[in-house]
ZANULUM-531454 format. One line per field, with one value per atom (N, C-alpha, C): residue in three letters; atom name; z, x, y; residue number from 1. Coordinates in pm, whole numbers, always signed. Example, Ala and Ser with C-alpha at 12.3 -4.5 7.8 and 13.67 -1.06 7.14 Angstrom:
code	[ALA,ALA,ALA,SER,SER,SER];
site	[N,CA,C,N,CA,C];
pz	[+780,+780,+780,+708,+714,+787];
px	[+1319,+1230,+1320,+1285,+1367,+1290];
py	[-569,-450,-330,-225,-106,+3];
pos	[1,1,1,2,2,2];
This chain:
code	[UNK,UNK,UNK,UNK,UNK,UNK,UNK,UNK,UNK,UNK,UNK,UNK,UNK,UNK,UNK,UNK,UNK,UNK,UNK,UNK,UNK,UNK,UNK,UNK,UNK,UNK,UNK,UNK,UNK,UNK,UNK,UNK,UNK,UNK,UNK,UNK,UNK,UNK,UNK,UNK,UNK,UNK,UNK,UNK,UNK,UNK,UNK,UNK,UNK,UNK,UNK,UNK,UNK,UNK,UNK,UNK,UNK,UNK,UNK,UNK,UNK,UNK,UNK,UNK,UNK,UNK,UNK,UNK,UNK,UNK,UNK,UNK,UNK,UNK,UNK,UNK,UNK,UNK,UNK,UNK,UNK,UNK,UNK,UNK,UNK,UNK,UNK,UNK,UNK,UNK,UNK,UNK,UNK,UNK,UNK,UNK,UNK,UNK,UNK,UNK,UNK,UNK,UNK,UNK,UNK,UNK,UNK,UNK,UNK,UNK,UNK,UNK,UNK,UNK,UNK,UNK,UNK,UNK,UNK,UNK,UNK,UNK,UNK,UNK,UNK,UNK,UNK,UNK,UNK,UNK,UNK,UNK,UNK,UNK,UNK,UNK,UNK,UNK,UNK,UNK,UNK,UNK,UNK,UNK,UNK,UNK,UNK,UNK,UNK,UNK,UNK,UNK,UNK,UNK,UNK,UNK,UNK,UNK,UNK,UNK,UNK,UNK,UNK,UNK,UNK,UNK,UNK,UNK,UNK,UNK,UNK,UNK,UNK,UNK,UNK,UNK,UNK,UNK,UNK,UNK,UNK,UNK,UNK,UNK,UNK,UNK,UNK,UNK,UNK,UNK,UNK,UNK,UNK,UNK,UNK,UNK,UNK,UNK,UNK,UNK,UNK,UNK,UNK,UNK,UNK,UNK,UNK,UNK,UNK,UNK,UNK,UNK,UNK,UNK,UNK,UNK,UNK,UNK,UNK,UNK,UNK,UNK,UNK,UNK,UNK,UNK,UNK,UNK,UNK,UNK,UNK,UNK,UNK,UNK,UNK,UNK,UNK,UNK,UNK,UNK,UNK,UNK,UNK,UNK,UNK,UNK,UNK,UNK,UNK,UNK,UNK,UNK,UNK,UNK,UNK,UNK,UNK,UNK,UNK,UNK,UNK,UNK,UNK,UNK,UNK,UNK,UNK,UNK,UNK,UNK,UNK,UNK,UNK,UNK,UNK,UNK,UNK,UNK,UNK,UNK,UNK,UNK,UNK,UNK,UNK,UNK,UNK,UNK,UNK,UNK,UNK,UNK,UNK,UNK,UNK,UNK,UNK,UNK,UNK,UNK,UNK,UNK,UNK,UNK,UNK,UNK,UNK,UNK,UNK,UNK,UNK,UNK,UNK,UNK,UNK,UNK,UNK,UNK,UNK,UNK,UNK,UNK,UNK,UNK,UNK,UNK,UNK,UNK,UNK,UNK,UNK,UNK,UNK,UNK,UNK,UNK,UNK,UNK,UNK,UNK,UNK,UNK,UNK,UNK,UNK,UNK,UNK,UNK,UNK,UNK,UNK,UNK,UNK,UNK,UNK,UNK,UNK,UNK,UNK,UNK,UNK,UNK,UNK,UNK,UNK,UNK,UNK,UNK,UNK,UNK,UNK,UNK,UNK,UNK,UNK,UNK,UNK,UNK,UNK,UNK,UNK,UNK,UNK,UNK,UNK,UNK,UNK,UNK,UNK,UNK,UNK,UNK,UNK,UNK,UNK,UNK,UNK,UNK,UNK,UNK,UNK,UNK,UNK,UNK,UNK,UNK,UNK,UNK,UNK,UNK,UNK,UNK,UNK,UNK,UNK,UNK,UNK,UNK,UNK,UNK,UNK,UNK,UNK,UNK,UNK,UNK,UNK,UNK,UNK,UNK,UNK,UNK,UNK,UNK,UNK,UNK,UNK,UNK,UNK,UNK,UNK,UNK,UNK,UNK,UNK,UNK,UNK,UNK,UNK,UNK,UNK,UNK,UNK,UNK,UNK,UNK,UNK,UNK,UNK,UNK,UNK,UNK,UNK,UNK,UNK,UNK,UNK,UNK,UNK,UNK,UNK,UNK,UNK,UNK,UNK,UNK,UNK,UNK,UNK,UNK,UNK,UNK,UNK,UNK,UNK,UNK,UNK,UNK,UNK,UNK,UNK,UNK,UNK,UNK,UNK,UNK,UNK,UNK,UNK,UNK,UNK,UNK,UNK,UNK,UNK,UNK,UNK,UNK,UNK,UNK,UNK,UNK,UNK,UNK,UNK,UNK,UNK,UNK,UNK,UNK,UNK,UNK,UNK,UNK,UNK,UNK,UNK,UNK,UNK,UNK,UNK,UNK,UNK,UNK,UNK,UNK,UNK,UNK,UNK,UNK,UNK,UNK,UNK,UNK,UNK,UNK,UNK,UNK,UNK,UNK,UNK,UNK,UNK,UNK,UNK,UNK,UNK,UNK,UNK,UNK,UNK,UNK,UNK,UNK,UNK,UNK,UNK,UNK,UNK,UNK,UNK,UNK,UNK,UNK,UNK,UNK,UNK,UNK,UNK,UNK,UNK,UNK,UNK,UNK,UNK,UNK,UNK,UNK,UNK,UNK,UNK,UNK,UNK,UNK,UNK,UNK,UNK,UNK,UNK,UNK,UNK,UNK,UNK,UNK,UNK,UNK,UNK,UNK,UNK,UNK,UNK,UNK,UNK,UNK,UNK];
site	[N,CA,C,N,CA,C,N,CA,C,N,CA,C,N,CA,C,N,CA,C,N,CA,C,N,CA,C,N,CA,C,N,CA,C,N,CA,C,N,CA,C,N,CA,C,N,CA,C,N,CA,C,N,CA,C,N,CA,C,N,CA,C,N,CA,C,N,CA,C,N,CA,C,N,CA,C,N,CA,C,N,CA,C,N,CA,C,N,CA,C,N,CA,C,N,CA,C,N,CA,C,N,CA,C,N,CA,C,N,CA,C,N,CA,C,N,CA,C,N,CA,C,N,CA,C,N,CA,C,N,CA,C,N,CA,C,N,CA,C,N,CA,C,N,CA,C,N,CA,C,N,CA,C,N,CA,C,N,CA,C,N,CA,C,N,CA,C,N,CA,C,N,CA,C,N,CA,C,N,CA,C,N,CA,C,N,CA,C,N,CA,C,N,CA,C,N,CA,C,N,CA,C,N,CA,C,N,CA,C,N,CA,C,N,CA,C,N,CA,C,N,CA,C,N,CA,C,N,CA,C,N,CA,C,N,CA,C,N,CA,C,N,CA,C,N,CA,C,N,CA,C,N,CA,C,N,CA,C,N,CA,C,N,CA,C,N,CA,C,N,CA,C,N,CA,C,N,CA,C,N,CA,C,N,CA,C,N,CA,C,N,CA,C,N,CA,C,N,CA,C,N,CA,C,N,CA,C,N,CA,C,N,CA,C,N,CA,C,N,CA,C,N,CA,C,N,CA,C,N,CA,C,N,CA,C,N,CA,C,N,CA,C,N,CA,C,N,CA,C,N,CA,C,N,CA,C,N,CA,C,N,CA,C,N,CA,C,N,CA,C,N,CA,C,N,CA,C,N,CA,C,N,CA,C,N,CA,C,N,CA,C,N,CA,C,N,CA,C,N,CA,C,N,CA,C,N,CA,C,N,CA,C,N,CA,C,N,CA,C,N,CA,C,N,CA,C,N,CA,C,N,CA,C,N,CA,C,N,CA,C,N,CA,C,N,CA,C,N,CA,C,N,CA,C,N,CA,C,N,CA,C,N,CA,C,N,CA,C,N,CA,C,N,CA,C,N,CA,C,N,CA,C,N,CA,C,N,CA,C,N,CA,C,N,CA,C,N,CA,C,N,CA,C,N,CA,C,N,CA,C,N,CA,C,N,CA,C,N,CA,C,N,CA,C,N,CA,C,N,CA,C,N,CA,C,N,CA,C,N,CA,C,N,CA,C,N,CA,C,N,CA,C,N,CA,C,N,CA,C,N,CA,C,N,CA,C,N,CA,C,N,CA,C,N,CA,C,N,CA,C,N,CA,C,N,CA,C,N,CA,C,N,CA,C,N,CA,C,N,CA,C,N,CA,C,N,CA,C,N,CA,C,N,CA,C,N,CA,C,N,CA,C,N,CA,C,N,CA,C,N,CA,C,N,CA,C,N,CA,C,N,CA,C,N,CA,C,N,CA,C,N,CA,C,N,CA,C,N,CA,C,N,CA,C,N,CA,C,N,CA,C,N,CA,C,N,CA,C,N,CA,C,N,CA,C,N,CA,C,N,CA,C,N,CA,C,N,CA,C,N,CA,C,N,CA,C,N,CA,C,N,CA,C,N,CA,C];
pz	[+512,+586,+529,+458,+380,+307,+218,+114,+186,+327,+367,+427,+464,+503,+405,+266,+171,+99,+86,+65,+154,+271,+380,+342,+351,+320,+195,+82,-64,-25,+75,+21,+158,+253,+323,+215,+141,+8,-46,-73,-142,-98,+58,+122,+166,+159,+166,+25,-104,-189,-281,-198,-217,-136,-25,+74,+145,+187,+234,+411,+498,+644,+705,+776,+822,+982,+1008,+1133,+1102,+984,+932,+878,+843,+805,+917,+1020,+1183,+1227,+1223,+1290,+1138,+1031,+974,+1041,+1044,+1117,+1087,+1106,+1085,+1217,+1139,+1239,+1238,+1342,+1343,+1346,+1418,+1419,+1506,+1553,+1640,+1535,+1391,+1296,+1222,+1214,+1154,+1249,+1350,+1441,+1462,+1512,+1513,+1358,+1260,+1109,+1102,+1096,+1127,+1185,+1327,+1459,+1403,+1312,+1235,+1140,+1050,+990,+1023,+1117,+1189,+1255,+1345,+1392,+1301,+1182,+1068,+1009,+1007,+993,+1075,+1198,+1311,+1355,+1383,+1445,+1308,+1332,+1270,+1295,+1156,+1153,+1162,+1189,+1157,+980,+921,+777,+822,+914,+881,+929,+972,+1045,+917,+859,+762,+683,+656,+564,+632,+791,+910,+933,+1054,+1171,+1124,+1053,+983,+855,+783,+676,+711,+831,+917,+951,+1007,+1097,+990,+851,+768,+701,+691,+629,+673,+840,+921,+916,+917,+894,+785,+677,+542,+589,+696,+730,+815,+875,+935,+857,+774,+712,+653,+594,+499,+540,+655,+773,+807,+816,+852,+704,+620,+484,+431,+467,+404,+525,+662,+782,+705,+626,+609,+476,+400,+231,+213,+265,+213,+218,+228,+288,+116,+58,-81,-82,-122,-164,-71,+6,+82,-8,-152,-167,-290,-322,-416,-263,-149,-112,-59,-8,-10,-134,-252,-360,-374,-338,-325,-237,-104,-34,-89,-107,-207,-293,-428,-441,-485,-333,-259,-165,-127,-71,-131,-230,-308,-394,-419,-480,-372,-294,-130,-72,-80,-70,-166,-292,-336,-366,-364,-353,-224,-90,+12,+27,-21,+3,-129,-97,-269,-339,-437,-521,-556,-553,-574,-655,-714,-788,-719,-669,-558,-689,-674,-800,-715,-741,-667,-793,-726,-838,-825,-961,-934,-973,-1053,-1059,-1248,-1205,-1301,-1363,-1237,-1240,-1320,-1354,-1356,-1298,-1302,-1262,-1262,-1159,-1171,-1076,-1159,-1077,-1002,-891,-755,-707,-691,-608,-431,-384,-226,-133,-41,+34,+122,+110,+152,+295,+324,+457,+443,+589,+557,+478,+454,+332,+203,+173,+33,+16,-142,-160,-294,-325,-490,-578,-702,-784,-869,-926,-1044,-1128,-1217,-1352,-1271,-1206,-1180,-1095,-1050,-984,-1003,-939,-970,-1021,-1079,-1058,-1044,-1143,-1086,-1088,-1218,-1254,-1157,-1016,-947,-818,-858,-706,-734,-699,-657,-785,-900,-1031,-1106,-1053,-1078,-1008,-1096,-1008,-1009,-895,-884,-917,-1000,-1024,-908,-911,-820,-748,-597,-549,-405,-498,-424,-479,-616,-610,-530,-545,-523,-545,-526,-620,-556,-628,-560,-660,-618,-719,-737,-845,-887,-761,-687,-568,-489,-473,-406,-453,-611,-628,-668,-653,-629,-477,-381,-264,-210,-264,-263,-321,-467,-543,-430,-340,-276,-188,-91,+44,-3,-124,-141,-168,-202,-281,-134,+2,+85,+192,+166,+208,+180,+11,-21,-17,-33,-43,+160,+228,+352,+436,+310,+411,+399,+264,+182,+299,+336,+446,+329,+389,+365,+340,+174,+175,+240,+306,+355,+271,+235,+154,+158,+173,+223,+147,+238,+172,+166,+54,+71,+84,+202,+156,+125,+54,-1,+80,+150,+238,+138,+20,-71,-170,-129,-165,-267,-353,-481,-437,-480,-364,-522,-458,-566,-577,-670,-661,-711,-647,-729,-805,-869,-925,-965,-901,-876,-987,-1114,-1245,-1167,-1151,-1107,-1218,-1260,-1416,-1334,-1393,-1372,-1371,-1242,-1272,-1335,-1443,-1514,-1439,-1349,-1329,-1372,-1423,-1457,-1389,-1418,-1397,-1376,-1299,-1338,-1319,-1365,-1417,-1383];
px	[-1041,-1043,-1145,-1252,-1366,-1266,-1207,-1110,-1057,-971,-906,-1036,-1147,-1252,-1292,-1326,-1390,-1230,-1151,-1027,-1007,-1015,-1027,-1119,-1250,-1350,-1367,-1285,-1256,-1133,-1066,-984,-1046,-1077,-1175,-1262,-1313,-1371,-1306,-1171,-1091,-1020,-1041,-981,-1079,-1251,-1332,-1358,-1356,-1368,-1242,-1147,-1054,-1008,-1112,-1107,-989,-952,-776,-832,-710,-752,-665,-846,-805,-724,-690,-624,-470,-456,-266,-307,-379,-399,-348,-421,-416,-267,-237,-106,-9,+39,+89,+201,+332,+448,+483,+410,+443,+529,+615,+696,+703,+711,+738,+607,+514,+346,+310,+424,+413,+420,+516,+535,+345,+284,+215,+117,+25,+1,+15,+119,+168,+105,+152,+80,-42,-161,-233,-339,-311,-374,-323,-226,-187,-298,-319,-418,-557,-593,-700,-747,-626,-644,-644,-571,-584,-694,-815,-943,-1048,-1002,-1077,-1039,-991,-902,-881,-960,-946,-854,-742,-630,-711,-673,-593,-584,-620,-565,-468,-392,-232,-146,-246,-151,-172,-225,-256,-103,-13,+110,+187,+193,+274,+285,+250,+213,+136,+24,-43,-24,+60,+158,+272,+331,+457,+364,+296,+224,+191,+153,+48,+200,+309,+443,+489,+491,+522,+472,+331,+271,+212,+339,+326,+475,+561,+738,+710,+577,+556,+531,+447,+339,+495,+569,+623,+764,+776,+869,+833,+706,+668,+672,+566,+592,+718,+871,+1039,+1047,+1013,+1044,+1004,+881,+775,+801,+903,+883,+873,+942,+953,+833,+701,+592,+536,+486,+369,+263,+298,+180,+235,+335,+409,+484,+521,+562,+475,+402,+301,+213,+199,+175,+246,+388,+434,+440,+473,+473,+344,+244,+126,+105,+139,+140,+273,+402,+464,+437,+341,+315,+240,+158,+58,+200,+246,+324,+365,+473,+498,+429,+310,+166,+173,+167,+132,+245,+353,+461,+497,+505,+495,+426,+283,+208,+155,+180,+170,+42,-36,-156,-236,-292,-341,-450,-395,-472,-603,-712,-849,-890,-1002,-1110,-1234,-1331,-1442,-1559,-1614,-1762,-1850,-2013,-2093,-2195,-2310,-2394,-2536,-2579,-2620,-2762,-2879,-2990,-2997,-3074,-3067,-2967,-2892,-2752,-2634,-2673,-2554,-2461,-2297,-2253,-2155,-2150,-2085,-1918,-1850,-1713,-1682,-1673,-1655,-1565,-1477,-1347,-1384,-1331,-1317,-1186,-1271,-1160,-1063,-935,-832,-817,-782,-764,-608,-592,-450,-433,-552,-466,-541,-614,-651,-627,-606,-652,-669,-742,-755,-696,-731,-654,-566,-509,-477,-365,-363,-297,-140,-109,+23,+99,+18,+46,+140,+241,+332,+322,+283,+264,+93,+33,-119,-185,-141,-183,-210,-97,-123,-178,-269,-391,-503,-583,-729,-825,-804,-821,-934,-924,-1012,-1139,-1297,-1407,-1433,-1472,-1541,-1717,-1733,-1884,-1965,-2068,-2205,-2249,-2259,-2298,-2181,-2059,-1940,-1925,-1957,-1909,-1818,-1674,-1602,-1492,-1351,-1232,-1126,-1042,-920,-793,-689,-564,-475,-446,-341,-296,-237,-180,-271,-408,-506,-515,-496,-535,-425,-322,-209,-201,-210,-228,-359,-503,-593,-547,-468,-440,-338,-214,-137,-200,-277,-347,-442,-499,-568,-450,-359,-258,-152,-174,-131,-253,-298,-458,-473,-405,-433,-311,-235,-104,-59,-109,-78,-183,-322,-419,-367,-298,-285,-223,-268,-174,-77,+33,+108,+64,+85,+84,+199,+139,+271,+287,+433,+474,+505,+492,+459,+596,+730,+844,+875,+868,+861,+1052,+1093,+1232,+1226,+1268,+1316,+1446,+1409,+1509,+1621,+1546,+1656,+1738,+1841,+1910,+2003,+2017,+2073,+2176,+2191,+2356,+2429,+2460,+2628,+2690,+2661,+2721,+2857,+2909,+3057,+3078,+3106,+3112,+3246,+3344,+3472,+3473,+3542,+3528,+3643,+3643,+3670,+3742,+3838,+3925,+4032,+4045,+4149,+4268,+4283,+4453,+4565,+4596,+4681,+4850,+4870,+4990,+5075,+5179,+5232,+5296,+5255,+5259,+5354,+5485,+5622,+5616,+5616,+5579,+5722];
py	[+1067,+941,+844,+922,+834,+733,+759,+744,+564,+646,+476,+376,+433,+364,+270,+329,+300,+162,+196,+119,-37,+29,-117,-198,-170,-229,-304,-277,-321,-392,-393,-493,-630,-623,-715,-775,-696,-777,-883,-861,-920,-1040,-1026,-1163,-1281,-1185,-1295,-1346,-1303,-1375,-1448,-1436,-1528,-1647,-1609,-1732,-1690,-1588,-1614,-1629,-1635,-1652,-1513,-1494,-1334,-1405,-1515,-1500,-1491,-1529,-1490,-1316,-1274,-1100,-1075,-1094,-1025,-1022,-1192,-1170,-1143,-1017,-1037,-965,-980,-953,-816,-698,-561,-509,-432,-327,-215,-181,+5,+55,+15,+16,+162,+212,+354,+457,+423,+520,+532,+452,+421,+484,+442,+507,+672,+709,+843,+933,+851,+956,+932,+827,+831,+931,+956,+985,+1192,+1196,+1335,+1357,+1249,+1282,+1289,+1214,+1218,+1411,+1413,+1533,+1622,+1644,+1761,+1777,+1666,+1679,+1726,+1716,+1764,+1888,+1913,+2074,+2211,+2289,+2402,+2516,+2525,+2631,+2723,+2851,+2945,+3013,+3106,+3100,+3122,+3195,+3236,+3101,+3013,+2873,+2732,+2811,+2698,+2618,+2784,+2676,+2716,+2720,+2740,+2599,+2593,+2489,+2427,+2414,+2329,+2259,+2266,+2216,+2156,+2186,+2149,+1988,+1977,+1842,+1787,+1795,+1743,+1628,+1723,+1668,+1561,+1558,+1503,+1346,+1384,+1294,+1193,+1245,+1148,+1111,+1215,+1089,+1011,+989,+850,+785,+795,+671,+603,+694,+610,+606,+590,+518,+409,+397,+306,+154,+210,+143,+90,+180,+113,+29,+33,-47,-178,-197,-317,-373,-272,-305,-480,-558,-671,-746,-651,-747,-719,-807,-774,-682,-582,-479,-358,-379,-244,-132,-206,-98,-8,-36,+21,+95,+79,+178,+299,+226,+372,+465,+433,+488,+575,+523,+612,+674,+696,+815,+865,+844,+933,+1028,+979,+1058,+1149,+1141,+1224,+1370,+1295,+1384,+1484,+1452,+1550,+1635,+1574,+1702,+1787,+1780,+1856,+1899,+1874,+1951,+2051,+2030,+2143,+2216,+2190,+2350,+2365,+2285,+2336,+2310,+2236,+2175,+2074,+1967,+1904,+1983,+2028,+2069,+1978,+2051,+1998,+2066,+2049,+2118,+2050,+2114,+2076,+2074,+1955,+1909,+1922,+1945,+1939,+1944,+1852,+1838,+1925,+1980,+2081,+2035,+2093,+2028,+1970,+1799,+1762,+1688,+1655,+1616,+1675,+1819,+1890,+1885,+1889,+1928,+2037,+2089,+2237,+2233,+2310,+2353,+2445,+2447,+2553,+2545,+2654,+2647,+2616,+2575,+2545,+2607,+2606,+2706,+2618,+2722,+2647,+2556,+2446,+2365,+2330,+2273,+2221,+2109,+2026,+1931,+1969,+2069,+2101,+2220,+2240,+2389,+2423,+2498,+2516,+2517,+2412,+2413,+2537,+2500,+2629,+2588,+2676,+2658,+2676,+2723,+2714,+2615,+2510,+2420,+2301,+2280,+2190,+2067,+2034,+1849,+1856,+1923,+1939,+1816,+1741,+1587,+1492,+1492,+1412,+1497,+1626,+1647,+1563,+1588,+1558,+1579,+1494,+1518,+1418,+1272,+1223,+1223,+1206,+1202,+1055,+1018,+887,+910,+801,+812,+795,+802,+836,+685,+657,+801,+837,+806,+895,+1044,+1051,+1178,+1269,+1195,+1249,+1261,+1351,+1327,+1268,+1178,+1113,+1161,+1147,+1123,+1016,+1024,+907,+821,+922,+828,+764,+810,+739,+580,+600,+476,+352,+425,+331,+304,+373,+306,+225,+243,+160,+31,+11,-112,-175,-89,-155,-202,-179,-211,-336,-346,-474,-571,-551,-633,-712,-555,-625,-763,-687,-785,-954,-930,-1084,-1175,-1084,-1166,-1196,-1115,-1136,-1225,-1265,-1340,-1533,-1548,-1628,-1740,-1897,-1949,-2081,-2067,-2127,-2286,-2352,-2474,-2548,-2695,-2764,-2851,-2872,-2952,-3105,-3211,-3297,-3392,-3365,-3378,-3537,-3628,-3756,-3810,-3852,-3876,-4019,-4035,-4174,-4238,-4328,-4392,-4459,-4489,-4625,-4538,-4612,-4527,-4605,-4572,-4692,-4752,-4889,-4972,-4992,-4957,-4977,-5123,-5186,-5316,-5317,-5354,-5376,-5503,-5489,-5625,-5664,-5753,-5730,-5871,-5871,-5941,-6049,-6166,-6294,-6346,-6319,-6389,-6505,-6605,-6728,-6693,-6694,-6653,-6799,-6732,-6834,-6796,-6870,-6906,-6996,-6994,-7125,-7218,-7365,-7433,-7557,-7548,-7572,-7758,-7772,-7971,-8042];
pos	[1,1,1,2,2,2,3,3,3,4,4,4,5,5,5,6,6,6,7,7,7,8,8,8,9,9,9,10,10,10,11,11,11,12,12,12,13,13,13,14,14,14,15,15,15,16,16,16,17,17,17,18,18,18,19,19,19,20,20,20,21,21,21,22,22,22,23,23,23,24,24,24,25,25,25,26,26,26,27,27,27,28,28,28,29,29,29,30,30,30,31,31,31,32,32,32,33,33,33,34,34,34,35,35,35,36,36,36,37,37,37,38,38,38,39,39,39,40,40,40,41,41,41,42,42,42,43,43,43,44,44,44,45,45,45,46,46,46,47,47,47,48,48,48,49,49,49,50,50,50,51,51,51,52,52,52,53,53,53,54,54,54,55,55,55,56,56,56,57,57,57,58,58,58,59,59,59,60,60,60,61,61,61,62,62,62,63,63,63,64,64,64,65,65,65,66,66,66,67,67,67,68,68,68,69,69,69,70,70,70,71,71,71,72,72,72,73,73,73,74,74,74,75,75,75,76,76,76,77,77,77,78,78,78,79,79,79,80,80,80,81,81,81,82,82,82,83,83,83,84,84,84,85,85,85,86,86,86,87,87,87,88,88,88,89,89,89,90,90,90,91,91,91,92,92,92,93,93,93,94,94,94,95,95,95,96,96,96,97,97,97,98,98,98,99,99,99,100,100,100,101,101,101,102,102,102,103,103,103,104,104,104,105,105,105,106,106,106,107,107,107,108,108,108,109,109,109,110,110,110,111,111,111,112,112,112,113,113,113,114,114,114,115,115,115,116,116,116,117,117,117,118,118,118,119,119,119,120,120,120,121,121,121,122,122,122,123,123,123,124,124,124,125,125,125,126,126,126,127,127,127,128,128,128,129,129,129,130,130,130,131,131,131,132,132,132,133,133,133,134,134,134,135,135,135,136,136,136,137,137,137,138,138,138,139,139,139,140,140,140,141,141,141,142,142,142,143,143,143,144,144,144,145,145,145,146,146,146,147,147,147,148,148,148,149,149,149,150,150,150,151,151,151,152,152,152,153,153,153,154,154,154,155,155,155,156,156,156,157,157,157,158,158,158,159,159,159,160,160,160,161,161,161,162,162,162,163,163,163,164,164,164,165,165,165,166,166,166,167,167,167,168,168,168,169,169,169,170,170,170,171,171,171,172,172,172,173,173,173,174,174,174,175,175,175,176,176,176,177,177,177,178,178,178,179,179,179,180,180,180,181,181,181,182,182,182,183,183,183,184,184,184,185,185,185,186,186,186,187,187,187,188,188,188,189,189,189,190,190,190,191,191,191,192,192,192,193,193,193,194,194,194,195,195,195,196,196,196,197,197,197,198,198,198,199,199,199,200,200,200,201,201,201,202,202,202,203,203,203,204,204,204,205,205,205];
């Protein structure tokens, strides 16, 4: 959740130094705000509430799924908005890292002394779990480190949905120029000009 904290806040960046107006952000015309909501308030709780190991790729993988078919129920409800669809694409695919190995593969960094750093496996949760060589699609887990002093790892899809969420930020703070439509009342007159020739009739004397 650091992750969307740290994201919001970068793209609020982005609408005050573009000047945009956060009162068109606010009201931007989103729908389906229960889908959004609902995955959310999933991910929220999957951070707070402790499985089970045997509930982990039970019932706790079941809700985690669930809650990437909201987000991005919510996201095709909205596509036509700018920057909607570079984020669904990025919880996409986040999803599918995590669908198929049943949790995102991580590799857990921690810095050791001297600013070493060292590689430690971490133990499994419902939305992580240790990397490994046999992992589907390992490229897009939890692969990149962010430098200091986050020290910490995101994936591909993180940062295609960070790039979408600023992208929806600016393009949705942006207010409409009015166009200041000049009609021209005059309207060209058509002269006719009906050619006046002498009619030569003749003249019976």
């Amino acid at each position: 959740m650091w992750l969307l904290l740290l994201t919001t806040a970068l793209a609020a960046v982005v609408v005050g130094l573009t000047r945009g107006s956060w009162t068109r952000l606010i009201h931007l015309p989103l729908q389906g705000t229960l889908f959004f909501v609902g995955g959310l308030l999933l991910q929220i709780a999957l951070d707070v509430v402790d499985f089970a190991p045997d509930r982990i790729e039970t019932s706790g993988y079941a809700l985690l799924m669930l809650s990437y078919v909201c987000l991005l129920t919510f996201c095709l409800i909205n596509l036509p908005l700018r920057g909607m669809g570079l984020i669904a694409l990025g919880i996409a695919l986040n999803a599918v890292v995590i669908g198929l190995n049943q949790g995102m593969p991580t590799r857990a960094i921690t810095t050791g002394e001297q600013g070493r750093r060292t590689h430690e496996p971490i133990e499994q949760s419902v939305k992580h779990r240790p990397a490994s060589d046999d992992d589907l699609l390992g490229f897009l887990g939890d692969e990149i480190l962010l430098p200091s002093p986050f020290e910490a790892l995101i994936s591909i899809g993180d940062i295609v949905l960070a790039v979408g969420i600023c992208e929806l930020a600016y393009f949705g703070s942006r207010t409409k120029r009015r166009r200041t439509r000049q009609r021209t009342a005059n309207t060209p007159r058509r002269s006719r000009t009906r050619s006046s020739a002498p009619s030569t009739r003749p003249s019976y004397t």
